[in-house]
C-alpha positions in Angstrom: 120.8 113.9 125.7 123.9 111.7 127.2 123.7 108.5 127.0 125.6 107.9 130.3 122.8 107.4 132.6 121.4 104.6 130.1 122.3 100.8 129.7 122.9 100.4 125.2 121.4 97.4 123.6 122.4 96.6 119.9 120.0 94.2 118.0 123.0 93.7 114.6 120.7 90.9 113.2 120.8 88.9 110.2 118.4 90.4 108.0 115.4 88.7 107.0 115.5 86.7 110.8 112.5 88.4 112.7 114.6 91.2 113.9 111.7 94.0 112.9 109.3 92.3 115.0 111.6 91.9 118.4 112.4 95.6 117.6 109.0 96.8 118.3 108.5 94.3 121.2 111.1 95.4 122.8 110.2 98.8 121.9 106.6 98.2 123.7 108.4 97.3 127.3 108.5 100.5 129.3 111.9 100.5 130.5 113.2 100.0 126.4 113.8 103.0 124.0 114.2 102.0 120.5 116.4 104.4 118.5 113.7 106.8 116.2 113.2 107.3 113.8 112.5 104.3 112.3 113.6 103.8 109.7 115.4 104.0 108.6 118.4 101.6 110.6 121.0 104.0 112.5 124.0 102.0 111.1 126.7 103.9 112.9 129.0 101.9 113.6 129.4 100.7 109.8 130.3 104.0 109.4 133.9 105.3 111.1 133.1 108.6 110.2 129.8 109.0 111.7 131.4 106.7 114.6 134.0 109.6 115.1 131.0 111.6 116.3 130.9 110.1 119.7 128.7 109.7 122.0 126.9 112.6 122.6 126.2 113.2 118.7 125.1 109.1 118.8 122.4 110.2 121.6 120.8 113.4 120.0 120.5 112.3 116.9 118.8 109.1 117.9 117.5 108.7 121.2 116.3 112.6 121.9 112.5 111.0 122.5 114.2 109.2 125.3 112.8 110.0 129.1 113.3 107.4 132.1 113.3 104.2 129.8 116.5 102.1 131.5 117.7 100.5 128.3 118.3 102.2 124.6 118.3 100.4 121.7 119.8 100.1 118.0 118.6 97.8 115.7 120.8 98.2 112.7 121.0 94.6 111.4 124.2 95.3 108.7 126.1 95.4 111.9 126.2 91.6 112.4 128.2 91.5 108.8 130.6 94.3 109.5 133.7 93.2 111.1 134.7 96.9 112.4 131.4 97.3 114.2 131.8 95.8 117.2 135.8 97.8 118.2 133.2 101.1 117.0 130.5 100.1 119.1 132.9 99.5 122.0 134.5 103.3 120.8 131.3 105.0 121.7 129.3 102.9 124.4 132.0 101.1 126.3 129.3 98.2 127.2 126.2 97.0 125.7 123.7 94.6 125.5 124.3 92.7 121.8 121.7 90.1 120.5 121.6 88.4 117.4 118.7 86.8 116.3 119.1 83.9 113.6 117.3 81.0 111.5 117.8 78.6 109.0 120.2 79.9 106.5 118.8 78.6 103.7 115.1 80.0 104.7 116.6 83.1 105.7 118.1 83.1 102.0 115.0 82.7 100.3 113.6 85.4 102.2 116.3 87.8 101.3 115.3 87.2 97.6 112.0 87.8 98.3 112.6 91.1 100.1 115.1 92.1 96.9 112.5 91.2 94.4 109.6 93.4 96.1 111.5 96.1 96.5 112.5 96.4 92.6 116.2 95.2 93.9 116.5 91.8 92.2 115.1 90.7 88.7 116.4 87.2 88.5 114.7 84.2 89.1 115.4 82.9 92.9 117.9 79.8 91.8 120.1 81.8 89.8 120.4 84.5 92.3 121.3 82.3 94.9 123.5 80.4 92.5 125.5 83.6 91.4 126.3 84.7 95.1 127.3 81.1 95.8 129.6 82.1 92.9 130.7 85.7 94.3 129.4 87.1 91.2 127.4 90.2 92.9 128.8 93.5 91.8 127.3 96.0 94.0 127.7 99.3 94.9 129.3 100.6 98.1 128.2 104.0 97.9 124.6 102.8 97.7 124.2 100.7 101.1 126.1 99.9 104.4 126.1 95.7 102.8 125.3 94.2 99.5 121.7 93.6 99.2 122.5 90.5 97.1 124.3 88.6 99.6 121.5 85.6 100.1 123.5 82.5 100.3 126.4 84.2 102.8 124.7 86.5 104.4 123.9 83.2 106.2 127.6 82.2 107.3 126.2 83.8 111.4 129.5 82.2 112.8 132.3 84.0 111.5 129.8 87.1 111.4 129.6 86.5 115.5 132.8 85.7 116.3 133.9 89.8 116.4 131.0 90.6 118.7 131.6 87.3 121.1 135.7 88.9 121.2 134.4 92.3 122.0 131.3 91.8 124.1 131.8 88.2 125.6 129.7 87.9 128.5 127.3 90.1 126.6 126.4 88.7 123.2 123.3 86.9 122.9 121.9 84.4 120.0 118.2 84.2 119.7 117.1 81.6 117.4 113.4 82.7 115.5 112.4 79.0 115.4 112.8 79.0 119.4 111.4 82.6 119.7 107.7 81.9 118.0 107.7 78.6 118.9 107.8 78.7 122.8 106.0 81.0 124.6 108.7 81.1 127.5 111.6 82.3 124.8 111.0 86.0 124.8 110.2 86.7 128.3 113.6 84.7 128.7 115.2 87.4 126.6 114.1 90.3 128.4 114.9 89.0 131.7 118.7 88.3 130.0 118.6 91.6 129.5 118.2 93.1 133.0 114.7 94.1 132.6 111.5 92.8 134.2 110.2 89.5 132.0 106.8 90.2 134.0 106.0 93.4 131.7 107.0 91.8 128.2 104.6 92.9 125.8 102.3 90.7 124.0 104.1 90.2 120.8 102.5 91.7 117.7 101.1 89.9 114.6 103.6 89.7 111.3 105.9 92.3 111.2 107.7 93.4 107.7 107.3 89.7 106.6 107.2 88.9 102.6 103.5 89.3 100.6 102.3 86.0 99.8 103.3 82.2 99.5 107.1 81.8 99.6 108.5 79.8 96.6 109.5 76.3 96.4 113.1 76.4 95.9 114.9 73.7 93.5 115.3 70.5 95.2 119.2 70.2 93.8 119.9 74.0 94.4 118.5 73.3 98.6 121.2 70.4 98.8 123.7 72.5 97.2 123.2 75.1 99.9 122.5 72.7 102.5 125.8 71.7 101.9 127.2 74.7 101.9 125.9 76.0 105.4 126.5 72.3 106.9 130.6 73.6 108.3 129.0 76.8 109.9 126.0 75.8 111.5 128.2 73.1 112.8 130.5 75.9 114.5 127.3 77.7 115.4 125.9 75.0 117.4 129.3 74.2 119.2 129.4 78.5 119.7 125.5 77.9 121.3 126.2 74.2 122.9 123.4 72.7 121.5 122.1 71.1 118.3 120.0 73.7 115.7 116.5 73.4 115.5 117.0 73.5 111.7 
């Protein structure tokens, strides 16, 4: 199929920030197609080779299921951290719809850790492995995923991560906070409506999606200051980039 009839929408992330379950909201609203399958992410435009593809490529290989639905969307949440995705993005849709969805770093980190260790990723104890990427001491393998899936503590850093998709898509890039999405009812059929579609047919939002097994830890007391301290500059720039104080 072409993708020139269709509006694009690119959900780029962070990981471990809800971004599973607004996928398959969105995915529920009639007039959104969610790239398929899934998953695994599409990722494309962390990749300049598959970006050289183009556009029609892009379309068949992801959105063939596609009938009448208005808006098409990729969520690929490595994009958020890839400073070349946005120009690649631009490359192959010209416009699209970009949202972010966030929350608190340092939760977001612990979940990350959790994720790693369930998956037979990570085999340290959740202080030192927040500790060593504090550290930048996280060998990792390109050639074995689009980001390092050790990158707890800076995965976290959303400002500079935005600042390449507010330069490229300025009057389209959109932060969703998670706090603010499951805690008022009003949030997501706020979103959709942002997003040129009608907020009166938002689906009713699904129980826990992809979220972690169990009790999360309690992290060290002295290892949450250190990385409360260490998020304190960026969250400041995000809430100057947002115009409002974090709920975190």
């Amino acid at each position: 199929m072409s993708g020139c009839d269709h509006r694009h929408l690119l959900l780029v992330g962070a990981q471990r920030c809800g971004t599973t379950f607004l996928s398959r909201v969105l995915d529920d609203h009639p007039d959104v197609a969610m790239a398929r399958p899934s998953p695994p992410e599409p990722k494309v435009f962390c990749d300049a080779a598959l970006t050289a593809k183009g556009s029609d490529w892009y379309h068949r290989t992801w959105f063939a299921h596609v009938r009448d639905e208005e808006l098409l969307g990729d969520k690929s949440t490595s994009y958020l951290e890839d400073p070349d995705a946005p120009s690649r993005a631009a490359e192959v849709l010209g416009g699209a719809e970009v949202v972010a969805l966030l929350r608190d770093p340092v939760r977001r980190a612990v979940s990350h850790w959790r994720f790693s260790t369930a998956n037979g990723l990570e085999t340290r104890d959740l202080e030192e492995a927040l500790l060593a990427d504090l550290r930048d001491d996280q060998p990792w393998d390109p050639q074995l995923s689009s980001v390092s899936p050790y990158a707890y503590v800076r995965r976290g850093r959303y400002a500079e991560q935005l600042a390449p998709w507010v330069a490229t898509f300025p009057t389209t890039t959109r932060v969703v906070l998670l706090e603010e999405l499951l805690g008022d009812r009003g949030a997501l059929p706020a979103l959709v409506g942002a997003l040129g579609l009608d907020p009166g047919r938002t689906p009713a939002p699904p129980d826990a999606v992809n979220a972690s097994a169990g009790d999360a830890p309690t992290l060290d007391p002295g290892v949450r200051r250190t990385l409360t301290g260490y998020f304190e500059e960026s969250n400041a720039q995000l809430a100057t980039l947002l115009g409002r104080p974090l709920p975190w």
